[in-house]
The first five atom37 places (N, CA, C, CB, O) and aatype in JSON, in Angstrom:
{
  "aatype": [20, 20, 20, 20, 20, 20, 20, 20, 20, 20, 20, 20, 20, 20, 20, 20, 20, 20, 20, 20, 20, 20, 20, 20, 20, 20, 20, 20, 20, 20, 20, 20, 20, 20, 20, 20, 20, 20, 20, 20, 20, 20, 20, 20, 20, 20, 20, 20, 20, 20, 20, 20, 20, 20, 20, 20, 20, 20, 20, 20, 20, 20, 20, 20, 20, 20, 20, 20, 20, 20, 20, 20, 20, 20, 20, 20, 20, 20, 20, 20, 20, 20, 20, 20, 20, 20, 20, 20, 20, 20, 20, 20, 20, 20, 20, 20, 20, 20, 20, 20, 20],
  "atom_mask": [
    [1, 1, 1, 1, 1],
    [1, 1, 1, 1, 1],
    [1, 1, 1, 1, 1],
    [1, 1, 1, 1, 1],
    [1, 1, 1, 1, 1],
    [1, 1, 1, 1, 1],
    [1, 1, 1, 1, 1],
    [1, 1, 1, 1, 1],
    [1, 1, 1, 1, 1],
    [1, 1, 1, 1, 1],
    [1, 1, 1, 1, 1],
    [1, 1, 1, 1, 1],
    [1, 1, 1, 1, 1],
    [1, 1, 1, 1, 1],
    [1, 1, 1, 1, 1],
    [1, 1, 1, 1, 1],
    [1, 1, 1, 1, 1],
    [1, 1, 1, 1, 1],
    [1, 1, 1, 1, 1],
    [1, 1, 1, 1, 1],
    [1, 1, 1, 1, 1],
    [1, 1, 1, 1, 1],
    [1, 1, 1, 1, 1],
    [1, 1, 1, 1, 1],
    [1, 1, 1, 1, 1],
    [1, 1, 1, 1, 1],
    [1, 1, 1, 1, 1],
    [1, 1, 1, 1, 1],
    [1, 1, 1, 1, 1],
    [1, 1, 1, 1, 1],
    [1, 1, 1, 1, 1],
    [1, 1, 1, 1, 1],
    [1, 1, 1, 1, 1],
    [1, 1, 1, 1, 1],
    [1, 1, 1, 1, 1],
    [1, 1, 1, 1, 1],
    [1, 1, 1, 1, 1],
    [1, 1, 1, 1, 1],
    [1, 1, 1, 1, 1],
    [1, 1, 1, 1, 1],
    [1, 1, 1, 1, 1],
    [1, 1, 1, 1, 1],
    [1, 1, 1, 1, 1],
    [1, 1, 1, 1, 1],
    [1, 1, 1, 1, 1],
    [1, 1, 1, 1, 1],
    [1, 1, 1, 1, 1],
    [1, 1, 1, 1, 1],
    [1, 1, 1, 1, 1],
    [1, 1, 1, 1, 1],
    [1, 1, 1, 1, 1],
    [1, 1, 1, 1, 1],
    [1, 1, 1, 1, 1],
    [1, 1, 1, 1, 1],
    [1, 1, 1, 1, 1],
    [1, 1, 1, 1, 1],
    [1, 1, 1, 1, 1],
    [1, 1, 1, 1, 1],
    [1, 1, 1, 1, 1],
    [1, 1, 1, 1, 1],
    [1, 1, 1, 1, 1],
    [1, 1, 1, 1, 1],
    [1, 1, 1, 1, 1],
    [1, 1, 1, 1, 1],
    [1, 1, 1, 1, 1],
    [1, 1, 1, 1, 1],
    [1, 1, 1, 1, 1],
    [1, 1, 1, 1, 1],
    [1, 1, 1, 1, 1],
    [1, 1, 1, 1, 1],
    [1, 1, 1, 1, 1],
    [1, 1, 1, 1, 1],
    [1, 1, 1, 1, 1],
    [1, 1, 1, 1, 1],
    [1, 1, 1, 1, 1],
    [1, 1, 1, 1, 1],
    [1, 1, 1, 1, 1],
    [1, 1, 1, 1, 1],
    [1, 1, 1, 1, 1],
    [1, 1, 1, 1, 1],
    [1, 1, 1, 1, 1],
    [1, 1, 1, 1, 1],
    [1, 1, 1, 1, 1],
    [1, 1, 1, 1, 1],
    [1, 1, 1, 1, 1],
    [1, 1, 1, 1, 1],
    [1, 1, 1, 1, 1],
    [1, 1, 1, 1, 1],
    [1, 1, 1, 1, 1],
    [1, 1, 1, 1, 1],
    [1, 1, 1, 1, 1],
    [1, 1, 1, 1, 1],
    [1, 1, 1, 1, 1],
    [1, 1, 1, 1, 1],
    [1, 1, 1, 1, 1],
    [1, 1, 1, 1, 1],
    [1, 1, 1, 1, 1],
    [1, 1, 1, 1, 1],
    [1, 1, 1, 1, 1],
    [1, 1, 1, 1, 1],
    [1, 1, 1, 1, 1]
  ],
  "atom_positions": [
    [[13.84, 5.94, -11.4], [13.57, 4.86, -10.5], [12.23, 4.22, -10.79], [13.63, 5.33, -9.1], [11.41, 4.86, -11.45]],
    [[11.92, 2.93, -10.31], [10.9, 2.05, -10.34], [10.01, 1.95, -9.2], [11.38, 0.92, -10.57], [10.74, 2.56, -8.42]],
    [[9.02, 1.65, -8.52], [8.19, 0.63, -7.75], [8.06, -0.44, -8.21], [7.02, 0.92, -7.5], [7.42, -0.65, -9.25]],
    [[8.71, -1.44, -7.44], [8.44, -2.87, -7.87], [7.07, -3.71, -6.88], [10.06, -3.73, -7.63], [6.17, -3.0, -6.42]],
    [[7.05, -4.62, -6.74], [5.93, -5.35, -5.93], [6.26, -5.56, -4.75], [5.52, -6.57, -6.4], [7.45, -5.79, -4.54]],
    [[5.13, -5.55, -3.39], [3.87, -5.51, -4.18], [3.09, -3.99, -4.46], [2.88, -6.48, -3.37], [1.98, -3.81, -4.97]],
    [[4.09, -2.92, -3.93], [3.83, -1.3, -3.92], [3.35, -0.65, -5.17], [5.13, -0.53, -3.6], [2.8, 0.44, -5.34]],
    [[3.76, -1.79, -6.21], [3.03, -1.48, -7.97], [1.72, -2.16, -8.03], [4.04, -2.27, -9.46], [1.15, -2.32, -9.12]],
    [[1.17, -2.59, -6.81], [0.02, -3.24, -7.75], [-1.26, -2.24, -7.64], [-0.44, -4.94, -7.19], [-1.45, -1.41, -6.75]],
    [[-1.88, -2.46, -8.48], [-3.32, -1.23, -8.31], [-3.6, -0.61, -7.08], [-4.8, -1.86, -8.55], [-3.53, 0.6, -6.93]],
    [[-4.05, -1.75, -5.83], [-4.88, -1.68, -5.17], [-3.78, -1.8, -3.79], [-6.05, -2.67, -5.56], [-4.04, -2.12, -2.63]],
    [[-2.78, -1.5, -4.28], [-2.64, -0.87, -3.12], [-1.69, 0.04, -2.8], [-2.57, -1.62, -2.36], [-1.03, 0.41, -3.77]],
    [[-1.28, 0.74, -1.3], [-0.91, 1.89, -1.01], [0.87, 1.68, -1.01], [-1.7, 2.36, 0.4], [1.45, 0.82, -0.35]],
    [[1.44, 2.51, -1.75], [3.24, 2.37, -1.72], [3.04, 3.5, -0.39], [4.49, 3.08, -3.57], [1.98, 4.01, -0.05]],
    [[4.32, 3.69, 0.18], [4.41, 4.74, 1.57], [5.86, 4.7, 1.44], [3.71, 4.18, 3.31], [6.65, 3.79, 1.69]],
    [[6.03, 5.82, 1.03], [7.47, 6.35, 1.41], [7.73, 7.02, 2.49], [7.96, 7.15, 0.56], [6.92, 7.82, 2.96]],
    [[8.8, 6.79, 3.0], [9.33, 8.22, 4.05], [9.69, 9.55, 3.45], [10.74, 7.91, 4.86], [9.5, 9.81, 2.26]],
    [[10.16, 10.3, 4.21], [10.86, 11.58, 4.39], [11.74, 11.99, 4.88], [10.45, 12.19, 4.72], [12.0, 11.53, 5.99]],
    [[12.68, 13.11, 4.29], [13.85, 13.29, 5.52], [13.28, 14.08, 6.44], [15.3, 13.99, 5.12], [12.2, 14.65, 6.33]],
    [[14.48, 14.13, 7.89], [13.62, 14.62, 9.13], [14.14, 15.81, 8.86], [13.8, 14.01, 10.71], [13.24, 16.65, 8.99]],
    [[15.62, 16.53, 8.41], [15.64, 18.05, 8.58], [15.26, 18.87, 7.06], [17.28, 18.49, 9.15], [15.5, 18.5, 5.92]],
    [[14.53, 20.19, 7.59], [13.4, 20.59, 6.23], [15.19, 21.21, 5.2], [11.54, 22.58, 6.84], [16.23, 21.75, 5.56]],
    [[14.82, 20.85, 4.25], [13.37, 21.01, 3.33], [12.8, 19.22, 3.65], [13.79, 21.49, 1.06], [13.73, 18.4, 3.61]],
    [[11.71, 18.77, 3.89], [11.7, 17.65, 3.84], [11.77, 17.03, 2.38], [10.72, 17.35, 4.56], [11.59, 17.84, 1.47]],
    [[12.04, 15.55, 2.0], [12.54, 15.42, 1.21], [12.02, 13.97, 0.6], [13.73, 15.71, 1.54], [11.51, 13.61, 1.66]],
    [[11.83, 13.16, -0.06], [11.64, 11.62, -0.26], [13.01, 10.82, 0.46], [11.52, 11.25, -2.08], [13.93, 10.86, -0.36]],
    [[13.2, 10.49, 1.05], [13.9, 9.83, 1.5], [14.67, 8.85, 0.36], [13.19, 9.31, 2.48], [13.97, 8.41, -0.55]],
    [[16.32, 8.47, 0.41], [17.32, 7.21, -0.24], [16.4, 6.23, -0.53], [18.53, 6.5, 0.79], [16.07, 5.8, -1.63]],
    [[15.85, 5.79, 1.09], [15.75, 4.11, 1.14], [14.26, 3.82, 0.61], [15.98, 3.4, 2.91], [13.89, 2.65, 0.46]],
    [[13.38, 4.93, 0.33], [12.25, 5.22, -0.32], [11.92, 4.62, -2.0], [12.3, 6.68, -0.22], [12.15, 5.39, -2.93]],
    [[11.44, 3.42, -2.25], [11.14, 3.02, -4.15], [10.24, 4.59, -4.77], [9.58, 1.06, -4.4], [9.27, 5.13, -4.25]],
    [[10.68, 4.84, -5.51], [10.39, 6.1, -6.17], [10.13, 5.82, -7.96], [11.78, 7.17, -5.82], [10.72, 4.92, -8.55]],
    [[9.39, 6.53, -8.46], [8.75, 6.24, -9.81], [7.79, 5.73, -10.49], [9.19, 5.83, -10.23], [6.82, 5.43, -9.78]],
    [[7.69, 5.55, -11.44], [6.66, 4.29, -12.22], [6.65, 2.84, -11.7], [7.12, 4.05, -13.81], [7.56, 2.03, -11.51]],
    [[5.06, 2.77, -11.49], [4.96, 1.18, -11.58], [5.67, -0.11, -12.92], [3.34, 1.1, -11.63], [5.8, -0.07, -14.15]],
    [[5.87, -0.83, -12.18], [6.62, -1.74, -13.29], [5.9, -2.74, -14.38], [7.52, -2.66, -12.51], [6.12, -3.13, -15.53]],
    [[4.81, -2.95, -13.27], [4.17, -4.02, -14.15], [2.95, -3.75, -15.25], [3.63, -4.98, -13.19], [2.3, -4.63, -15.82]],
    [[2.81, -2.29, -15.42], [2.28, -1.8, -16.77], [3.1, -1.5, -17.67], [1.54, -0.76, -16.73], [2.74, -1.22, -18.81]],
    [[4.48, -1.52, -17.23], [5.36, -1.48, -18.47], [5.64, -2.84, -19.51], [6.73, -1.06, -17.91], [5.59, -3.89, -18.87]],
    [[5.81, -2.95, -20.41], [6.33, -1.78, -21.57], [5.18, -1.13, -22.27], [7.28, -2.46, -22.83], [5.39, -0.12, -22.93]],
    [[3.7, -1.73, -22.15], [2.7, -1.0, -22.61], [1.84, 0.42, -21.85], [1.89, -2.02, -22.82], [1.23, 1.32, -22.43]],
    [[1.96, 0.32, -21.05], [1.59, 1.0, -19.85], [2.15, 2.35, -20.18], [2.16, 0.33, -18.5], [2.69, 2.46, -21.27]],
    [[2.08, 3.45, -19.33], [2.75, 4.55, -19.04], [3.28, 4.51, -17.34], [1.75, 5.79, -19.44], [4.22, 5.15, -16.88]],
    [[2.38, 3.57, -16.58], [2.88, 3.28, -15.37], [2.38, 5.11, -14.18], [4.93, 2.82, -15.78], [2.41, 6.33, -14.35]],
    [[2.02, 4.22, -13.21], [1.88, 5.37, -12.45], [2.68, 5.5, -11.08], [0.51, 5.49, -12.23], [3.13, 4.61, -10.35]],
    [[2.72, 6.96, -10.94], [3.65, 7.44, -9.84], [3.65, 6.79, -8.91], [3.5, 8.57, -9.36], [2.66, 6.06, -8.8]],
    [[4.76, 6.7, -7.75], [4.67, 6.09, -6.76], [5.72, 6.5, -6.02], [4.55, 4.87, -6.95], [6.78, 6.4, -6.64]],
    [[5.84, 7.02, -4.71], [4.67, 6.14, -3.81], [3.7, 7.08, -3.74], [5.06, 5.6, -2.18], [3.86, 8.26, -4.04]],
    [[2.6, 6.54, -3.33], [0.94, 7.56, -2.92], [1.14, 8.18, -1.76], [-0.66, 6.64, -2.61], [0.68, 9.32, -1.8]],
    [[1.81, 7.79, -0.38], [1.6, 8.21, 0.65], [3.32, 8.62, 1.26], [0.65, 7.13, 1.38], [4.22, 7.81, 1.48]],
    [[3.37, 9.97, 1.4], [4.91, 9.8, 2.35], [4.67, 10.25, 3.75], [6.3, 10.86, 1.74], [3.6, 10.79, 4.0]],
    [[5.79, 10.04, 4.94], [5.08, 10.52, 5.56], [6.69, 10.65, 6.57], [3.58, 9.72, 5.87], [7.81, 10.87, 6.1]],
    [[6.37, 10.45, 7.83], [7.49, 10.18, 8.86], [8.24, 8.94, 8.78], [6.95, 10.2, 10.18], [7.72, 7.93, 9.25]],
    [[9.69, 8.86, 8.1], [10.11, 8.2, 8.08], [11.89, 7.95, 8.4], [9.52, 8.05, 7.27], [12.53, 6.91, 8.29]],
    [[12.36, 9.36, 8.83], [13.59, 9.35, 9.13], [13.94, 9.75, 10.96], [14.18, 10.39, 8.03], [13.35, 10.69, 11.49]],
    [[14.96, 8.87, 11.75], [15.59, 9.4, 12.94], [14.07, 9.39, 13.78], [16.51, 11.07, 12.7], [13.75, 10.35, 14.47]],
    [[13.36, 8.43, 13.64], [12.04, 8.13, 14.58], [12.72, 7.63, 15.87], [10.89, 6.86, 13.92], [13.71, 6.91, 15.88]],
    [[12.03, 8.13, 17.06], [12.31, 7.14, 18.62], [11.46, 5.81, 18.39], [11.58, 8.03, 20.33], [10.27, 6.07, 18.23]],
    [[11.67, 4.86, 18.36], [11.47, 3.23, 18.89], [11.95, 2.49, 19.78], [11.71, 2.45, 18.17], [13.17, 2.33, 19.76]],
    [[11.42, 2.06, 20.46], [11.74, 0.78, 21.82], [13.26, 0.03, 21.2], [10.06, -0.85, 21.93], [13.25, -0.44, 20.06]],
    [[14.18, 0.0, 21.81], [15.14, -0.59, 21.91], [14.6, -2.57, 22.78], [16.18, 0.66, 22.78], [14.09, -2.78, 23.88]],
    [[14.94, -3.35, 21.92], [14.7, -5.15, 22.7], [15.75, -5.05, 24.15], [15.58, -6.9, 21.26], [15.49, -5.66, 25.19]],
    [[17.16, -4.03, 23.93], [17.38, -3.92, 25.23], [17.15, -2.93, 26.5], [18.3, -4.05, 25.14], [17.68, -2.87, 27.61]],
    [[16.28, -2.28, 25.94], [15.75, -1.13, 27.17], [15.57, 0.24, 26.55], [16.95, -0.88, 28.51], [16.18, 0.43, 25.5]],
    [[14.87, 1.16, 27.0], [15.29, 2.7, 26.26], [14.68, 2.26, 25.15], [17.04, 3.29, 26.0], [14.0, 1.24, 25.05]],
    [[15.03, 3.3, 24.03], [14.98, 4.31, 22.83], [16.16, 3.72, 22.21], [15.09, 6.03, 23.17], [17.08, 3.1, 22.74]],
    [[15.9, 4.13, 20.58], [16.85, 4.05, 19.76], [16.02, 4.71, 18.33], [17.46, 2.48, 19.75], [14.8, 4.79, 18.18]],
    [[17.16, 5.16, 17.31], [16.64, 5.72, 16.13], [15.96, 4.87, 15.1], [17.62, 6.33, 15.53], [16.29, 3.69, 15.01]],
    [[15.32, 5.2, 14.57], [14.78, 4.1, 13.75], [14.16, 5.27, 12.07], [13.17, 3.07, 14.96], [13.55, 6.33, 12.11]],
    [[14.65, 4.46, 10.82], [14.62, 5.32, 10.1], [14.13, 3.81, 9.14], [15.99, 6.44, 9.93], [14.42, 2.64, 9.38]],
    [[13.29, 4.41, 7.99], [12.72, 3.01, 6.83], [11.28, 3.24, 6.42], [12.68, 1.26, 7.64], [10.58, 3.95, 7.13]],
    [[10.93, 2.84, 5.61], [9.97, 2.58, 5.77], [8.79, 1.5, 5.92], [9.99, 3.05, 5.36], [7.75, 1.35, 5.27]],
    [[9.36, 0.79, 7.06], [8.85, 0.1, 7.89], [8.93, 0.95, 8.78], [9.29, -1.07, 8.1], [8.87, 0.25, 9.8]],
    [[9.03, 2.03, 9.11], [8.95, 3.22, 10.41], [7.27, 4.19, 9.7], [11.04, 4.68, 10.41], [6.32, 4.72, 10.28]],
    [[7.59, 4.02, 8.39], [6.88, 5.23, 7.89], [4.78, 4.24, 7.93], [7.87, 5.82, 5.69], [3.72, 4.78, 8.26]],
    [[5.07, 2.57, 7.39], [4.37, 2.12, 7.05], [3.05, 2.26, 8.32], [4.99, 1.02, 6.57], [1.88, 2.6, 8.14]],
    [[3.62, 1.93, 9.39], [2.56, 1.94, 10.76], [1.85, 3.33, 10.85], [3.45, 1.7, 12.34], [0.62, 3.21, 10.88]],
    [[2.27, 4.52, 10.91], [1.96, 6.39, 10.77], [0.39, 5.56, 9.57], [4.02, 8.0, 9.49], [-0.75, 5.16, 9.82]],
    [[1.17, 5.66, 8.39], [-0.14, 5.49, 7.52], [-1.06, 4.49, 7.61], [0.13, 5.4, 6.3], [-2.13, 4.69, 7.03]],
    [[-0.91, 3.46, 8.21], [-1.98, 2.27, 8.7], [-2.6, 2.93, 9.53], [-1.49, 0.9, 9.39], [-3.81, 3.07, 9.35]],
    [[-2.07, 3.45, 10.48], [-3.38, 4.41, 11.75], [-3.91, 5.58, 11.1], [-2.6, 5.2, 13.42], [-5.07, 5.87, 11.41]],
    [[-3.49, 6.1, 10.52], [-4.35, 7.26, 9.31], [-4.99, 6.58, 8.92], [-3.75, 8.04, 8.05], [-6.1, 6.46, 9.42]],
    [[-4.65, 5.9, 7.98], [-6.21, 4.86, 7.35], [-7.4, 4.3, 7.97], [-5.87, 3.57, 6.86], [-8.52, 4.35, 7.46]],
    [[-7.03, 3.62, 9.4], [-7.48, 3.28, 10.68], [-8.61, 4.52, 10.91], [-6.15, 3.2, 11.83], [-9.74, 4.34, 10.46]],
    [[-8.33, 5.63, 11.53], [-8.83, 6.43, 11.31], [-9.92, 7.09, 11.0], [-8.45, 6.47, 11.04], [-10.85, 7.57, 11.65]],
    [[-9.52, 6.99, 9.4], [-10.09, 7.58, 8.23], [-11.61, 6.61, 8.22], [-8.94, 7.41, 6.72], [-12.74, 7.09, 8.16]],
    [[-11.36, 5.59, 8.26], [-12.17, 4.23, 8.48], [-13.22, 4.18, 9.08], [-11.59, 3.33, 9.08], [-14.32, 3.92, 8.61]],
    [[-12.89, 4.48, 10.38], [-13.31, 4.47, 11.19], [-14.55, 5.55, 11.26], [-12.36, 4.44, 11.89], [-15.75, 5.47, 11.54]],
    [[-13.42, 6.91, 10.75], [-14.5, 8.13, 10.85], [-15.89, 7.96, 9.8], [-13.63, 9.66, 10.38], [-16.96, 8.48, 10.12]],
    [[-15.72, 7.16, 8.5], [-16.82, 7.01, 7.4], [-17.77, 6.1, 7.99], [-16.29, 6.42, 5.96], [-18.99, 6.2, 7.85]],
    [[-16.89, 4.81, 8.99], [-18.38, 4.24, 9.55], [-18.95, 5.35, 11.04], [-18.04, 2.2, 10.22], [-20.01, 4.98, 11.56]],
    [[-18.65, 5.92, 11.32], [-19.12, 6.54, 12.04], [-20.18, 7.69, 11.74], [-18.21, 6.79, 12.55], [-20.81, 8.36, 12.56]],
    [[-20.2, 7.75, 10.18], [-21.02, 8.23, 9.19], [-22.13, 7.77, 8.45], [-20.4, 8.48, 8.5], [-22.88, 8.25, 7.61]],
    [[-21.97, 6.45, 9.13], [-22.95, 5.5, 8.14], [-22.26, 5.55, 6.53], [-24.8, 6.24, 8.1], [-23.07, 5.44, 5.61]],
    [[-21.47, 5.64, 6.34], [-20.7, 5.31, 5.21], [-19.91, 4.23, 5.5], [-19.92, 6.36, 4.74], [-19.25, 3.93, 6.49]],
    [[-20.17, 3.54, 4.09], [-19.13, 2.08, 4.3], [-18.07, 2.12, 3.28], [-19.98, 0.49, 4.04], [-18.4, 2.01, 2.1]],
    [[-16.68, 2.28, 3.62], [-15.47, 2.21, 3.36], [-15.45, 1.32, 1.72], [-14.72, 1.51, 4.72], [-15.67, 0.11, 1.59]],
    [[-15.2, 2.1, 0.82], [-14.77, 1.24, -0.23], [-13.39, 0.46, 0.02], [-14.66, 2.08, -1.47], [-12.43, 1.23, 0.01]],
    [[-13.02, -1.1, 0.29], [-11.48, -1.51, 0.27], [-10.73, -0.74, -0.77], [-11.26, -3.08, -0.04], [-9.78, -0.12, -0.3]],
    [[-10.96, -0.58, -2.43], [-10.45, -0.15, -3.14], [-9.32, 1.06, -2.36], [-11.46, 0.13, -4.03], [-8.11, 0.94, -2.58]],
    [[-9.71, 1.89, -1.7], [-9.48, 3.38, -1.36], [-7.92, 3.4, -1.69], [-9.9, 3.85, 0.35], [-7.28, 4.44, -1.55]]
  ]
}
């Protein structure tokens, strides 16, 4: 398998899910492999960087209640507030966050 864009580009973070019953697992709906756009010269690097919670999540239903929610657009928000976080904790250090990260 591939990572295509924009999850291949340097600078930034691919996020896969996981399955919910163990062994946990990379998830189907998950881009898995080498980046694309260093190929054919390239060796291309792994991807994704981050997996996390991404299968049979509770989410707000538009008509009331709960409903399952599995993607990673489930998984992407988990790792934005980790990063959030993470962020947060270095300025709270007097360290200033490289964007690169």
């Amino acid at each position: 398998g591939t990572c295509y864009n924009p999850g291949d580009e340097l600078h930034m973070v691919a996020v896969g899910g996981h399955t919910t019953p163990p062994p946990r697992r990379l998830a189907v709906f998950s881009a898995r492999g080498l980046t694309t756009w260093e190929l054919p010269f390239g060796i291309g690097r792994p991807k994704p960087d981050v997996i996390t919670f991404g299968e049979a999540l509770l989410g707000t239903n538009h008509r009331g209640g709960c409903k399952t929610l599995s993607g990673t657009s489930v998984a992407a928000p988990v790792v934005t507030g980790v990063l959030a976080l993470v962020v947060d904790q270095l300025k709270r250090q007097s360290i200033r966050p490289n964007p690169s990260l």
